[in-house]
C-alpha positions, 0 to 999 in steps of 0.5 A, spaced: 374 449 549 370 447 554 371 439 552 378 441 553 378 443 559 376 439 563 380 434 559 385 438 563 382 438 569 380 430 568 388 428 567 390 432 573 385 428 577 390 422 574 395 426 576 393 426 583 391 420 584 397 416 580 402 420 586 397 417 591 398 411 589 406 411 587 409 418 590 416 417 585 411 416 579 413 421 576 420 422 579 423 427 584 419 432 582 413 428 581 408 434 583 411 439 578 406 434 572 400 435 576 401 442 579 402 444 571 396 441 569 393 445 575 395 452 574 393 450 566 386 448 569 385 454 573 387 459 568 383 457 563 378 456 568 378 463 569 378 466 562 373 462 559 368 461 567 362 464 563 362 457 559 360 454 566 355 458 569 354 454 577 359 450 574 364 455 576 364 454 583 364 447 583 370 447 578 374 452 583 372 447 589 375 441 585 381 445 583 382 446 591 381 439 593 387 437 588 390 442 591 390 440 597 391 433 596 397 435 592 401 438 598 399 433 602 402 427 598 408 430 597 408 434 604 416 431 605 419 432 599 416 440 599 419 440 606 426 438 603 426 443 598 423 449 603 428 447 608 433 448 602 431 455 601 431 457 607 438 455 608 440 459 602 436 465 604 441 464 611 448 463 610 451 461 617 444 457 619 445 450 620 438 447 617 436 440 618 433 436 612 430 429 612 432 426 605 429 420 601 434 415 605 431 417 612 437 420 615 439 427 618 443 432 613 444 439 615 445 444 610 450 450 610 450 455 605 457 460 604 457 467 608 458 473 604 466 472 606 466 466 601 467 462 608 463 455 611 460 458 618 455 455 622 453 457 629 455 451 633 453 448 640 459 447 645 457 445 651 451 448 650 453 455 648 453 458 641 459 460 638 459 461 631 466 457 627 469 457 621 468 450 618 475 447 616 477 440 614 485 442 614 484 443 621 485 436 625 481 439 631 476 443 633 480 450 634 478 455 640 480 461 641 481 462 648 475 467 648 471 463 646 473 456 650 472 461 656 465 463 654 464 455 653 465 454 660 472 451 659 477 453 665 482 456 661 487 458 667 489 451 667 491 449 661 498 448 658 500 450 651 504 443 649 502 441 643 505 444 637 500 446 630 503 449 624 498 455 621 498 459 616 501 464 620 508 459 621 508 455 628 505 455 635 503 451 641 496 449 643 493 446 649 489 440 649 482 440 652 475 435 652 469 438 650 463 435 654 457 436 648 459 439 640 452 439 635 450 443 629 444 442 628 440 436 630 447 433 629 450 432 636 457 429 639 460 428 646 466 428 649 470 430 643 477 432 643 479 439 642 485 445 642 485 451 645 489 457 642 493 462 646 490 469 648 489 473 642 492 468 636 485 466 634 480 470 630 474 465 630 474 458 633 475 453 627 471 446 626 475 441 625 476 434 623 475 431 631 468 433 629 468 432 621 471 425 622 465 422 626 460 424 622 458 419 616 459 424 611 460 431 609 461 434 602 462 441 599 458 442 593 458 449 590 456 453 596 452 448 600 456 445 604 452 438 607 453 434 613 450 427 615 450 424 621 
């Protein structure tokens, strides 16, 4: 038993230093292998530690520098992953993830209400808006163009839309700064609604088309810029 123990530990080792060298040896998830192999070091360890004697605490202190140097190779990808989590644990929170190719996705998880709702910036205020790819715009309701600084007195409701509800009348408008996350958009075309039409400010595509992609996949919805 004792020979087989640290047999464990020793590919454990190679484990580690095998991702110190090529961090996708062993695949996406590379640090699933040794962290297995770890947790089986450990558990024996600990079942059979009266096999060892002084050599227990030398044991521990290798497990815990395996450890470590685990997190650390694979720091980015545990990241990714723990960003992930977060984002399913708070629907409605748009959260920013780095992938493999280097560039900015932010990830929306489906309310309870079935819906894509994320908390976006307008004009450096924070409104939370349903996110729609049927609408050719970014909708405001006209409470919140106000709340966003825009002089709704002003506006003129010419451009014609056809919602669920049957037709209505718009008003167009520019908006200064749109962002979702650290995905940000200037001088973006809009519509405002009339008073008491629109429940919730929806984000549309004059936002949507101007990313590099965005993909619903289940209940996660991924935009990247």
């Amino acid at each position: 038993m004792k020979s087989l123990i640290y047999v464990i530990g020793l590919l454990a080792g190679l484990c580690v230093a095998l991702l110190m060298n090529n961090p996708h040896v062993f695949g996406s998830a590379g640090y699933l292998v040794p962290l297995v192999l770890i947790a089986i070091f450990v558990a024996l360890l600990i079942r059979y530690r009266k096999l060892f004697g002084p050599e227990f605490q030398m044991a521990i202190w290798i497990v815990i520098l395996l450890g470590l140097m685990l997190l650390h190779i694979n720091r980015d990808e545990i990241f990714r992953h723990g960003n992930r989590l977060l984002a399913a644990f708070l629907p409605g929170k748009a959260i920013a993830v780095t992938t493999s190719d280097g560039l900015t996705e932010v990830l929306v998880h489906k309310t309870q209400g079935g819906h894509f709702e994320a908390t976006v910036k307008i004009n450096g205020r924070e409104l939370l808006m349903l996110v729609d790819t049927g609408a050719s715009h970014i909708v405001l309701s006209a409470r919140d163009a106000a709340f966003a600084g825009l002089q709704t007195d002003g506006l003129e409701y010419t451009v014609p839309v056809w919602t669920a509800s049957g037709t209505s009348v718009n008003a167009p408008a520019t908006l200064s700064a749109v962002s979702i996350g650290p995905i940000s958009r200037r001088t973006v075309s809009a519509l405002v609604s009339p008073p008491g039409e629109l429940q919730q400010s929806l984000l549309g595509m004059s936002f949507l088309s101007t990313l590099g992609s965005f993909q619903m996949k289940a209940d996660e919805l991924r935009l990247t810029d």
